[in-house]
C-alpha positions in Angstrom: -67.0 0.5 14.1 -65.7 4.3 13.6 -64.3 4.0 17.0 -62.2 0.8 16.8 -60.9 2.6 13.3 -60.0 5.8 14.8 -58.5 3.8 18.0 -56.7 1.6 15.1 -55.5 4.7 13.5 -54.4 6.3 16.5 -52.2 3.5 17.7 -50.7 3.0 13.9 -49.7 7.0 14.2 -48.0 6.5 17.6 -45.8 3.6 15.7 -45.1 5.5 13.5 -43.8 8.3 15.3 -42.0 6.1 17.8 -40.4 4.5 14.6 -39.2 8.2 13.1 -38.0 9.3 16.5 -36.2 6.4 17.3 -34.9 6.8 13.6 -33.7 10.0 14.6 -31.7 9.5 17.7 -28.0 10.0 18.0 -26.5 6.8 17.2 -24.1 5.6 19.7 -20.1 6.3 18.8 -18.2 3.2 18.8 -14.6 3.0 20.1 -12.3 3.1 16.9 -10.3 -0.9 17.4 -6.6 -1.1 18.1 -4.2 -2.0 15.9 -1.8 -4.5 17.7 1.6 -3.2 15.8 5.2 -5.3 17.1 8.6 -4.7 15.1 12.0 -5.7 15.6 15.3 -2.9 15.1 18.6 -2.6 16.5 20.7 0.5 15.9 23.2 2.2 19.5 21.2 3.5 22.6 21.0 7.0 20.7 19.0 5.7 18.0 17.1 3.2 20.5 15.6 6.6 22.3 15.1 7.9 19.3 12.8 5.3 17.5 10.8 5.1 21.0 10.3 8.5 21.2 8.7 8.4 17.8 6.5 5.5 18.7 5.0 7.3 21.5 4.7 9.9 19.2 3.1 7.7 16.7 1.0 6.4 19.6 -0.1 9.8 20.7 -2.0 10.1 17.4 -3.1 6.8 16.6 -5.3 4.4 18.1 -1.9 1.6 18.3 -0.8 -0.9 20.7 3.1 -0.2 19.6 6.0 -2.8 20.9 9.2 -3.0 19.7 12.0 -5.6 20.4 15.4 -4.5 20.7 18.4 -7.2 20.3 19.3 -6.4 23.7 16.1 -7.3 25.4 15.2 -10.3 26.4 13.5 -12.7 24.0 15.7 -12.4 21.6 18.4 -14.9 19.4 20.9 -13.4 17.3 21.6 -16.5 15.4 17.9 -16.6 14.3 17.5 -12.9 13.0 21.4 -13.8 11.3 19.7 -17.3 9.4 16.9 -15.3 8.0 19.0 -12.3 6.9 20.7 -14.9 5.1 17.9 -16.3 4.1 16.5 -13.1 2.9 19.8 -11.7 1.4 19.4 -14.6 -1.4 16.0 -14.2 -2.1 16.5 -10.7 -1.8 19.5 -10.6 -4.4 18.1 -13.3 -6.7 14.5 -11.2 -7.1 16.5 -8.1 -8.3 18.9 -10.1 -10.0 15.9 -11.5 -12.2 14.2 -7.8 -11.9 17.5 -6.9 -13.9 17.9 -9.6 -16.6 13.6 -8.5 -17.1 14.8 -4.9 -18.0 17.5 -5.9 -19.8 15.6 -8.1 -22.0 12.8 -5.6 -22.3 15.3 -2.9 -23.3 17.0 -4.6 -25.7 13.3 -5.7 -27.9 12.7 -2.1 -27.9 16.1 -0.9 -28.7 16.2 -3.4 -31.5 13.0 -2.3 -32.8 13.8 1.4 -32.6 16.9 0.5 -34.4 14.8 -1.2 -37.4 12.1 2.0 -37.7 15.2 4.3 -37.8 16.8 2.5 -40.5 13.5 1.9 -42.5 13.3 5.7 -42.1 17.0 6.5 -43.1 16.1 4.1 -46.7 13.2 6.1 -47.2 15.2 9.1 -46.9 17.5 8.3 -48.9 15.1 7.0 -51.6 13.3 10.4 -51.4 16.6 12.4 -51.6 18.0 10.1 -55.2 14.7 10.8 -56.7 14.9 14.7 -55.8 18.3 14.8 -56.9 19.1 16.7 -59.8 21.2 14.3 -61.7 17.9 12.4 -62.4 
């Protein structure tokens, strides 16, 4: 019986020490994903070399599949990008136009409160000041 225990215990040990080394290894390095990034600009040729320059800069350090569409290429509809900038131009205007009206109103509440402390604190001067006077 002292055999089949020790032959028991050996093979549990061996587990064990397969299970602590394996636990041990170097775990395999993963390739960091790619970020699919595609953007639209338009600007004269000078500026066009510039922005791709930068975006094979930008590539260089990040792991980024980088396209960019210029109005000239192909692919591309001027009346389309001209509906949604009007498009965008009214939402655009009516969001800060509301933005506006928001600070407005907010400015005023506090101005109008800031106006009643002050004058509350005026009256109460000026209640403290008649009963300092000397004429009383």
């Amino acid at each position: 019986m002292s055999s089949k225990l020790a032959r028991f215990s050996v093979i549990a040990l061996l587990l064990l020490l397969a299970a602590a080394l394996a636990a041990c290894a170097p775990a395999t390095p993963t390739p960091a994903p790619v970020t699919k990034l595609t953007f639209t600009y338009w600007g004269s040729d000078m500026e066009k070399a510039a922005l791709e320059e930068m975006v094979a800069a930008f590539e260089a350090k990040n792991s980024t599949d980088t396209s960019g569409k210029h109005p000239g290429e192909t692919g591309f509809d001027p009346a389309k990008l001209a509906a949604f900038g009007a498009a965008f131009d009214k939402t655009y205007i009516e969001a800060r136009r509301l933005e506006s009206v928001g600070a407005i109103t907010h400015a005023t509440r506090d101005f109008e409160a800031r106006l009643a402390d002050v004058r509350g604190v005026f009256a109460d001067l000026v209640r403290t000041s008649k009963l300092r006077s000397p004429a009383r």
